[in-house]
C-alpha positions, 0 to 999 in steps of 0.5 A: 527173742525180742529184737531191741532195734525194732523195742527202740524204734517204737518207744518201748523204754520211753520218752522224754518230751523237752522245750525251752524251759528244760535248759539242757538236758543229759538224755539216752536218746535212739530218736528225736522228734520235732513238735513244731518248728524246733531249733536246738541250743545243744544237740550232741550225737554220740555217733559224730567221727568228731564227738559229735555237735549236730547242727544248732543253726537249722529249723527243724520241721514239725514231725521231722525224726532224727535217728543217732545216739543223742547225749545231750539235748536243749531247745531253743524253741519248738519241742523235742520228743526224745526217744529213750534208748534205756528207761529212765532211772 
């Protein structure tokens, strides 16, 4: 029986790469990682006691891999590669 954790951590529903140009973006995301120096306008995660904003005010570096469970996502500059938790509809 497949372990979905280890199905998740290796892309197996997908991903979904998002730059500036998305505007935010309503996502199923396990996984984000930065191609390049990214900021994030909009980065909301699931898991936050408070509902969840992450921090939109760092940079990002390139190839730095941010693990929750992310619903909403914008850029403001860079890219984000979104790791699906579910396949895209």
């Amino acid at each position: 029986m497949p372990n979905i954790y280890d199905e998740q951590s290796f892309g197996a529903a997908g991903s979904q790469t998002l730059t500036s140009a998305q505007g935010s973006t309503t996502i199923d995301a396990c996984a984000i990682q930065c191609i390049g120096d990214t900021v994030f306008a909009t980065l909301t995660d699931g898991l936050e006691a408070s509902g969840g904003a992450a921090s939109t005010s760092l940079t990002y570096t390139d190839g730095i891999v941010l693990f929750g469970k992310f619903s909403t996502v914008s850029v403001t500059s860079g890219a984000a590669r979104c790791y699906l938790s579910s396949p895209l509809s």
